[in-house]
N, C-alpha and C positions, 0 to 999 in steps of 0.2 A: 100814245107814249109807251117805249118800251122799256122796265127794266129789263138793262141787260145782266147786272150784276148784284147783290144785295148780301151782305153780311154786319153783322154790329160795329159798326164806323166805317163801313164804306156804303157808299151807292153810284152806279150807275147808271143813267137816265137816256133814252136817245130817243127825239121827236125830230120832226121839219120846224116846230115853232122854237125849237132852241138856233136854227140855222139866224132865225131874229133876233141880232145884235142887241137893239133897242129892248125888245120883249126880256131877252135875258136879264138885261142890266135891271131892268124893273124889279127882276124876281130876285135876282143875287141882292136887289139892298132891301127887299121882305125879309127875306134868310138872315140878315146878318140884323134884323129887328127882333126878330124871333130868337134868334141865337142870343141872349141875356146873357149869359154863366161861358160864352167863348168855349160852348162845344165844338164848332168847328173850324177845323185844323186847316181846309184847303179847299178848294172849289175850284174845277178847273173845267174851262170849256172851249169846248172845238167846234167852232161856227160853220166849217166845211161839214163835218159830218153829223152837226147836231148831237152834239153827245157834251152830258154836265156828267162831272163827277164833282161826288161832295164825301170830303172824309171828314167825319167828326169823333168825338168823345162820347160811346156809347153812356159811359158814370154819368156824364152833362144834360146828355137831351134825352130824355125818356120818352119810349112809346109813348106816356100815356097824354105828353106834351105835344105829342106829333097829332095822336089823336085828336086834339082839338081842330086839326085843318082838314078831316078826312071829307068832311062832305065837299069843302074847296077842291082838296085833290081831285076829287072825282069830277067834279064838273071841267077842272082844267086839265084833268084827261081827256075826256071826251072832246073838248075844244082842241089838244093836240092832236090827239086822231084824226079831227077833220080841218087842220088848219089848212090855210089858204092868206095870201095875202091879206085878200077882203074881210077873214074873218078875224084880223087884227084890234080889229075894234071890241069884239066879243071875250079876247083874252085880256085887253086892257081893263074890262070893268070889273072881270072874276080878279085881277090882279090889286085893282083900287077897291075891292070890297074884304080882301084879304088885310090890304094897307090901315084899313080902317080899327081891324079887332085887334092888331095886333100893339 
């Protein structure tokens, strides 16, 4: 997974496992679990080119909020890294073990 873009209320994200309709939608209704206090403003994504964009309210979500998901992130980085069809199964359970803390 790359960021391509990052500043306080924006981010932009670009893998192959965003090209995943299905996958996305999973994550986009984590996000909006996590998102309490309607930090974020807009999420847009492009299934062609695998690119999310998420702009929110830096006052709303705080690093230190984000931190709580960093060991997640990382493991579902390295899953975008090596995504592949078959390893849809592998980002579905890092996605329902995220579903669960939050």
């Amino acid at each position: 997974m790359i960021v391509t873009s990052f500043f306080p209320g924006r981010i932009r994200l670009r893998a192959a496992v965003f090209k995943n309709v299905h996958l996305y939608e999973k994550a986009l209704a984590i996000i909006k679990k996590i998102d309490d206090k309607g930090a974020v403003t807009s999420v847009t994504h492009n299934p062609v080119t695998g690119s999310v964009l998420i702009e929110y309210d830096p006052e709303k979500l705080s690093v230190e909020r984000l931190s709580l998901f960093k060991e997640f992130a990382l493991k579902l980085n390295y899953e975008a890294e090596h995504y592949s069809p078959e390893r849809q199964g592998a980002v579905e359970s890092l996605l329902d073990e995220i579903e669960k803390i939050v």
